[in-house]
N, C-alpha and C positions, 0 to 999 in steps of 0.2 A: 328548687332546692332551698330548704330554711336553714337558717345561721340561727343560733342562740344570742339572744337578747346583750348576754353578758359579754359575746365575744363580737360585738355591734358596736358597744360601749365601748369597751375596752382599745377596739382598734380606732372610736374615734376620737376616744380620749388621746389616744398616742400619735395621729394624724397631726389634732391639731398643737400636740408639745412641739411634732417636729415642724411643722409653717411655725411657728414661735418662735422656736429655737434659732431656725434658717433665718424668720427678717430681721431678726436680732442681731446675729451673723453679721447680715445683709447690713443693717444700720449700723452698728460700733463699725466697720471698716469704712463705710463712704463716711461717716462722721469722723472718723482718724483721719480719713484721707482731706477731708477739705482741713480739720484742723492743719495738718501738717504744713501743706500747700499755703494756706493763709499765716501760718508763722513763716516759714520761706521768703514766702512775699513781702513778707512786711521786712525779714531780714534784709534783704537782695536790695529794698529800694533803699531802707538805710544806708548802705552801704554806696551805692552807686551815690546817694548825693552828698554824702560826706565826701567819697573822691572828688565828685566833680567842685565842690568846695574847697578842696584842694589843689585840684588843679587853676581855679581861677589865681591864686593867691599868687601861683609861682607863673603863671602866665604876664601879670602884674610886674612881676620882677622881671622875666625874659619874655616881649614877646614874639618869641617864634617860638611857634604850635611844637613841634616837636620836641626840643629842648627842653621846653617847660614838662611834655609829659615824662620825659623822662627822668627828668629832676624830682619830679612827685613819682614816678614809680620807686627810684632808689630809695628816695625818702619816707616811701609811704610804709604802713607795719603788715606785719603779716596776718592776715586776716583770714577767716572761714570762708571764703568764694573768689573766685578769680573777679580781677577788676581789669577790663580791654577799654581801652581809648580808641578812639575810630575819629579821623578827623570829617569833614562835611563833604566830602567825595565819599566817603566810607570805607579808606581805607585805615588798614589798621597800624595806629605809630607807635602805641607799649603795651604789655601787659605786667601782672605781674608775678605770671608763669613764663616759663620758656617759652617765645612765639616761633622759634624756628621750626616747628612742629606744624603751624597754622598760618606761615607765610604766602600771604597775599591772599589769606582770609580775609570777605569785605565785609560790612556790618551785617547786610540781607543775609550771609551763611552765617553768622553767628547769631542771628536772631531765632533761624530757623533750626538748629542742632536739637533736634529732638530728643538725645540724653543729657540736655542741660536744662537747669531753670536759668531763667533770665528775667531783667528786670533792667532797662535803660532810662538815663534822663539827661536833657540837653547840657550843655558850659559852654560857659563864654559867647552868650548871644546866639549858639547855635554854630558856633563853629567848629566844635567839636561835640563827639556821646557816648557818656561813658555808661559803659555796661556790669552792671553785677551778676553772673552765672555763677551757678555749682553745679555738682551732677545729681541726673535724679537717682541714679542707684541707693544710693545708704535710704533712700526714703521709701523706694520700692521692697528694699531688705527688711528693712522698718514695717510694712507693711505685711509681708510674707510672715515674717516674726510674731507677729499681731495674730494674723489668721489663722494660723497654726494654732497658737494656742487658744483664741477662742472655740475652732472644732474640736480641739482635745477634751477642753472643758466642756464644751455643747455637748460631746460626745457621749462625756462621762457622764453629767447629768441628765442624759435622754437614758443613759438606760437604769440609771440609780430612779426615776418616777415612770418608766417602762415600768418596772417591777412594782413598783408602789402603787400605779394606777392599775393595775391588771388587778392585784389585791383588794385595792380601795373600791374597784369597782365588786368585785366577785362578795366586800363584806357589803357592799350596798344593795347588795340581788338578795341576800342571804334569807332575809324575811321573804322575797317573792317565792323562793326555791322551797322556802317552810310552808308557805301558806299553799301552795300545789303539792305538796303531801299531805299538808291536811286536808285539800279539798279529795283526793285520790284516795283518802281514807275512807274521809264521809261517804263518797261516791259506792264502797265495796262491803261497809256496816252496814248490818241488818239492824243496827238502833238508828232512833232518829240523826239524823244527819244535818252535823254542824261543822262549822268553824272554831269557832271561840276563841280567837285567835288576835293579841293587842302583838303588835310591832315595836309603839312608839313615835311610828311615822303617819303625820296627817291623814296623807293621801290614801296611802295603805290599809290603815283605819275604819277608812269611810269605807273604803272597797270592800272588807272582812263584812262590815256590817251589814252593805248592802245585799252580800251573798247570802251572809246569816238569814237577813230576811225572806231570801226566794226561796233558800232551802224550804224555809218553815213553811211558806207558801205552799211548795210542791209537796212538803211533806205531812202538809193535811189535806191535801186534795186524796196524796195515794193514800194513806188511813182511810180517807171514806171511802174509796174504792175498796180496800181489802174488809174494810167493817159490811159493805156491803155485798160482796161477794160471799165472807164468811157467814153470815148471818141469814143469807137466800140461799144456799149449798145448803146450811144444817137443815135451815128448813124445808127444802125439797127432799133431804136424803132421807126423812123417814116415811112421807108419802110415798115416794116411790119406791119403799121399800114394799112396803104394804100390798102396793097395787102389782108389784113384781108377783108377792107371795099369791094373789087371788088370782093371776091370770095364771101361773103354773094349777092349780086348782082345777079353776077352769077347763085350761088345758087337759087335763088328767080325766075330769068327770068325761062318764061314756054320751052322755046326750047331744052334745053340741051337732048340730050336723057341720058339713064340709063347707060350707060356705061362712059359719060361723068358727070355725077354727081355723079358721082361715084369718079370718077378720082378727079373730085374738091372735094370732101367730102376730099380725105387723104391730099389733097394739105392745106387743109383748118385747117387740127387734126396736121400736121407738122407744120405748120406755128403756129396756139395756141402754140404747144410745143417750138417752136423757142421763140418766145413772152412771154411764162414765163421764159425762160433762162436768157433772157436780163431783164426780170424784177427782177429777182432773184440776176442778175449780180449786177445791182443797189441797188437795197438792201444789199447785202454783203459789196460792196464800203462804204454803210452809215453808216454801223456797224461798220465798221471800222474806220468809220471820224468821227460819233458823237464825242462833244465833251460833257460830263457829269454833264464837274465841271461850264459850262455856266449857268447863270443864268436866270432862269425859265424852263432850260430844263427836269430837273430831280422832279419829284414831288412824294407822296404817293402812293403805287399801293396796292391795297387789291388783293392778288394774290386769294384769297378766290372767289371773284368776277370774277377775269381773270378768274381762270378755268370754274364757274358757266356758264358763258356767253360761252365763248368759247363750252362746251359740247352741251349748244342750238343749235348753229348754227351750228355744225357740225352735230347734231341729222338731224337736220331740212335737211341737203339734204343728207344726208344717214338714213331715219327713220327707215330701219332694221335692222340696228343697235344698235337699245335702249334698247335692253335686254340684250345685251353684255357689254357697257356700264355701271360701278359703279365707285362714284366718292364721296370719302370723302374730304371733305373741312371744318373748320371753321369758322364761321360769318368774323372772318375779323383775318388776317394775315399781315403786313404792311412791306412792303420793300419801298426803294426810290431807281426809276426809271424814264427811260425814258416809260412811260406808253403803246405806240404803240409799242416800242420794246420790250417789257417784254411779252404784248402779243404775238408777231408775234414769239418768241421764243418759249414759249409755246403752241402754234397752232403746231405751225411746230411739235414738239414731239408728241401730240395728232393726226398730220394725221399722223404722220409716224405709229402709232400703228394698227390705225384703218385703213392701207394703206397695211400693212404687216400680217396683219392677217385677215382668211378670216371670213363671217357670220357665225354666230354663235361659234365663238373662243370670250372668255371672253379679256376686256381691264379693265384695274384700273389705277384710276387716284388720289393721294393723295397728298394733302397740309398739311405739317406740320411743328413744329418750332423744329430744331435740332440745340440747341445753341443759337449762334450769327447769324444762319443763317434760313431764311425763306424755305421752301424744295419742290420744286413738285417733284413726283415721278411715274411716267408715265412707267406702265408696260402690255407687251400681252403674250397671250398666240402661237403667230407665229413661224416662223422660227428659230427668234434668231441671235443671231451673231456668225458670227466661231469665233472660240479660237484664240485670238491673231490679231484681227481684232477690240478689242474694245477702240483702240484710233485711228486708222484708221479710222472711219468712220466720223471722225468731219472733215477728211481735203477735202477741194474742190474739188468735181468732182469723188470724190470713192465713190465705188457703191462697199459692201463687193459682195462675191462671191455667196453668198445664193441667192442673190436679184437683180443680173447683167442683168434679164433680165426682172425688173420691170421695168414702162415707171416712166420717172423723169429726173431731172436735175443732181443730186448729191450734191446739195448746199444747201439743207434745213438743215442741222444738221453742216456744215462750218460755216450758218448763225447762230443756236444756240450758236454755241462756240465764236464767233465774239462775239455777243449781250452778254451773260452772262460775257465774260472778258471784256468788258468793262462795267461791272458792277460791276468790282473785286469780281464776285464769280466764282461758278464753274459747270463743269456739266461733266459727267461721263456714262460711259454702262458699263454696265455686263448683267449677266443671270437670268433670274427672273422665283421665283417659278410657276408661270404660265406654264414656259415651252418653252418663248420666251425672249426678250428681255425687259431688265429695263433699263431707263435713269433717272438720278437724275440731276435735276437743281435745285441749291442752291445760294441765292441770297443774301450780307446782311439783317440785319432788319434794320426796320426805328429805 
């Protein structure tokens, strides 16, 4: 399954905003968090040795351990962190929160209180340690606070360039999406086929150019093809006009014996066959030269009609044929066509049906609207086509292997594919329930 180019880009332009976004995310919070943690720290231990400076001074004055801390807890000011004293057993002699909360708290659990920071340092020689704790909550709140709204903001901005990049990308495609209409154009002109197409963009550029020149390439190879086809057709079609007109003669005079009008008869069934090659030749050429978008060339075609008319006269010189023969069409169907070629398109699939399958084998012929587009679909119950042979038979002069040794040209269905593209539609084979082969030509509508 293919994805469009644009919606490639698009989704990986947006991929990598949001990994952007996220270790951005990711880094302003572990960078808040160690700041935080690192001004803490550095608060905590101020703190602790200012007490424990404190505490020496009044130790100095009383000393017994206890008295002293407690003379320095009354005395001391009210600060941002609890301050505990622990004397060198580890337990606890002041703080200067309420300790009846935390009696016979020893230093090891108040080291280890996981919702506190702490930070301790020795006094008095190690005879006692004072500790600076706070709680880590307001820093966690702090934190949540933080991250909130950095996702709100990451949020907002993934989808304020969500939409910018989907855009930014879709005006960056914008010349690729031109330049495949124009090559789609060139591709279905029956004038020389170009590009001519400047961007602005280096790359793109060089790209235009380099097509420009293959065009030109291919499109003087097919010029000598059709100069040379049309140029060996004119000049076979009056010889064998000629030589048509002397063997009917021939034929006609009483002398010939049977052996010799005999002789003339295959000279005469070779020559027909020659005669529609080069007629077919020409035809092909035309298909390929009409020009569509002329004016007056292309008018209304009721294909409803084309096939009507078409089954008459093909009934009319195969009439045992008409029971084989079924053909749904509606009153009126409308494409714009060059009206000789649309028919001569649809003839052509109609005898190849009635060509390939023998009397008494069913054909169906059906006009209908699928879509935007008008549809014949021309199916028998014959041969068929081999497998892998169903875009092969449009090209000139192949004859699949089933039917190699039908008498024909090989350019009736070369002509279909000619006429139909240059109608910008399309036409196709496969296998049809019959048991033979189905061709679908699909045309615009009017």
């Amino acid at each position: 399954m293919s994805t469009s180019l644009k919606a490639r880009l698009t989704l990986t332009v947006q991929v990598a905003l949001a990994l952007t976004l996220v270790t951005f995310v990711l880094l302003s919070l572990g960078l808040t968090h160690h700041f935080l943690r690192t001004q803490e720290s550095g608060q905590l231990i101020s703190e602790a040795k200012r007490a424990a400076s404190h505490l020496e001074l009044e130790y100095e004055e009383d000393p017994n351990l206890a008295r002293a801390a407690a003379t320095m807890m009354a005395e001391e000011p009210a600060a941002e962190c609890r301050i505990d004293i622990f004397d060198a057993a580890g337990a606890l002699l002041a703080s200067s929160e309420p300790a009846s909360a935390r009696a016979g708290q020893s230093l090891e659990e108040a080291l280890a209180d996981s919702e506190r920071s702490q930070r301790s340092t020795p006094a008095i020689g190690g005879r006692a340690t004072v500790v600076a704790s706070k709680p880590v909550g307001p820093r966690r709140t702090a934190l949540v606070a933080i991250a909130t709204s950095l996702l709100l903001t990451g949020a907002a901005l993934f989808a304020i360039v969500w939409v910018i990049a989907g855009r930014s990308v879709g005006s960056s495609l914008r010349p690729l999406a031109e330049l495949a209409n124009a090559a789609e154009r060139a591709s279905i002109e029956a004038a020389r086929p170009a590009l001519h197409q400047q961007t602005g963009l280096t790359e793109l550029d060089q790209l235009i150019g380099s097509l420009d020149r293959l065009l030109a390439r291919i499109e003087q190879g097919r010029e000598a093809e059709r100069r040379f086809v049309a140029e060996a057709s004119h000049e076979l079609r009056t010889p064998l006009t000629n030589i048509s007109g002397e063997l009917e003669l021939l034929l006609g005079a009483p002398e010939p014996d049977d052996p010799t009008r005999e002789a003339l008869a295959r000279i005469a069934d070779q020559t027909a066959t020659l005669r529609d090659l080069v007629e077919a030749l020409l035809l092909l050429r035309r298909a390929e030269e009409v020009d569509l978008k002329a004016e007056g060339v292309c008018e209304p075609v009721n294909l409803g009609d084309v096939v009507r008319d078409l089954t008459a006269q093909l009934l009319r010189r195969t009439p045992s044929r008409t029971p084989d023969v079924a053909v749904k069409a509606p009153d009126e169907l409308l494409v714009l066509g060059e009206p000789q070629l649309v028919s001569i398109a649809v003839r052509n699939l109609m005898d190849n049906a009635l060509k390939f399958s023998p009397v008494g084998v069913s054909v169906s012929v059906e006009v209908r609207r699928e879509g935007d587009f008008g549809e014949v679909l021309v199916e028998d119950g014959g041969a068929g086509i081999t497998p892998g042979e169903e875009t092969r038979v449009f090209e000139p002069f192949y004859r699949g292997r089933r039917h190699s040794s039908e008498p024909g040209s090989g350019l009736g269905l070369a002509i279909v594919e000619r006429i139909v593209r240059a109608h910008a539609g399309e036409v196709s084979a496969d296998g049809s329930s019959l048991g033979g082969a189905r061709f679908r030509l699909r045309l615009p509508l009017l």
